[in-house]
Phi, psi and omega in degrees: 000127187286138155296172192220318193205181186208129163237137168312296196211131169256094185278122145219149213281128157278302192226180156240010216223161192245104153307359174275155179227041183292161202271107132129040176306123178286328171317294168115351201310330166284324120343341187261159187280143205291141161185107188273132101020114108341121165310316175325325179310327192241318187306321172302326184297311191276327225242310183279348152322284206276329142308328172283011211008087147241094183298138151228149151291333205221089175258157203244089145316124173202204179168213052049173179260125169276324176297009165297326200285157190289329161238106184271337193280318203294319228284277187321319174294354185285316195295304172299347191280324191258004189216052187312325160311296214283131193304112170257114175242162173222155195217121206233195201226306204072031177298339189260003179284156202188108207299326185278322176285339181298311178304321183277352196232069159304287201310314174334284210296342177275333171314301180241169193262002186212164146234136163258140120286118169288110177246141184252127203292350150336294192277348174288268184349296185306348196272317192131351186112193217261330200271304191281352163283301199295331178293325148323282169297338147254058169259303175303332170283303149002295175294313175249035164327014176241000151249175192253106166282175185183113206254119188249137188296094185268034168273037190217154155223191196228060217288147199235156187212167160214135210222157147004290189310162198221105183207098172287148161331164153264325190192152174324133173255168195317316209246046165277333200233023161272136159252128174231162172217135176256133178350313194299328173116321174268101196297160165220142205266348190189118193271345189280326194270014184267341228221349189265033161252000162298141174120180168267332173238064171341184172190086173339293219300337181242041215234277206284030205276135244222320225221002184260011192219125178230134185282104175308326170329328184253215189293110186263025161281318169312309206318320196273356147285347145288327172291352199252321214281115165201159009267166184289149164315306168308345162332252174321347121298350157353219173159330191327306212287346168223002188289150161222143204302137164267177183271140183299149180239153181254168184270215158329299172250164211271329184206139153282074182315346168291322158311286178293347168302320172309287162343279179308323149319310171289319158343279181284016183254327163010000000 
């Protein structure tokens, strides 16, 4: 089968809405309306991918927080069942580690090959600190020594904006080599300008964008000059290309302690 494009990794969203609340979420993630996901959401998109000879390696649960979804397990399992081959990770805030959530979520952890953890000192803090977290993941490696944890440090973002200005990169910014795929049916080349008209305080601007969405629907001979195709028109509205990271912050409210209350709750009636 002639190939048409090779993706690294493909990010799709188990949920869109967080317990988190960080200030300047590229996700946007504070701003989104409560929504779980289907595997059904996705899979067909993935299936005309992968038939259509487009390789990808890796798909990326994330969202949102994926353990708000009411089934994080059937949900991983759908992927793998359909992609056996292929690296399934999920990437998470770890707000839910717990000797009790370890137990509950077996099934999860045989599914997939990786967990990332973001840790953010809000929810490190909520653990007992950053020491008794890590100490948490390794009980859970423990539990599983064939996955692969992987702990990544959020005490810096990057507030990222889109504006007026017309100023092309000099070089690829970090989230050059992002794929996202939306429900919908659409890759998207950069999940932060995919994701910056959620909200209230919208950011219009990559709404008109030409180059950041390629529609599975049409011709996938086109696809390897859209995955390749840089810098993007949404580029040059950019912020990227000068932003430098703060220290992270939370937002109004520091956690939607109602998400996690749910979470736990569903926990015990289990």
């Amino acid at each position: 089968m002639k190939r048409f494009a090779h993706i690294p990794w493909i990010e799709l969203h188990a949920v869109d809405h967080c317990n988190n609340v960080c200030r300047d979420c590229n996700q946007r993630s504070p701003h989104s309306a409560r929504r779980d996901y289907a595997p059904g959401d996705y899979l067909p998109w993935l299936k005309r991918l992968d038939a259509g000879g487009v390789g990808f390696d890796q798909i990326n649960i994330t969202g949102g927080e994926p353990f708000l979804h009411p089934d994080l397990a059937g949900f991983a399992a759908a992927f793998r069942g359909g992609f056996p081959d292929k690296n399934l990770v999920v990437i998470s805030n770890g707000f839910w580690l717990s000797d009790e959530s370890f137990a509950a979520h077996e099934k999860l952890f045989g599914a997939i090959n990786a967990l990332v953890f973001s840790i953010y000192p809000n929810i490190a803090h909520a653990h007992g600190g950053r020491a008794a977290m890590l100490a948490k993941l390794g009980r859970l490696k423990e539990r599983h020594p064939g996955l692969e944890i992987i702990t990544v440090g959020r005490a810096e973002f990057y507030p990222i904006r889109f504006d007026a200005s017309v100023t092309p990169p000099a070089e690829p910014c970090r989230w050059a080599d992002c794929t996202g795929l939306l429900p919908d049916g659409r890759l998207t080349r950069c999940t932060v300008a995919a994701n910056a008209h959620v909200g209230q305080d919208c950011l219009p601007e990559p709404l008109a964008s030409r180059d950041l969405y390629f529609d599975l629907r049409g011709d996938l001979g086109e696809i390897a000059a859209w995955r390749t195709k840089w810098p993007l028109d949404v580029c040059s509205r950019c912020t990227a290309k000068t932003a430098a990271p703060l220290p992270w912050k939370a937002g109004a409210a520091t956690r939607r302690l109602d998400y996690e209350t749910e979470y736990f709750d569903r926990l015990k009636a289990r």
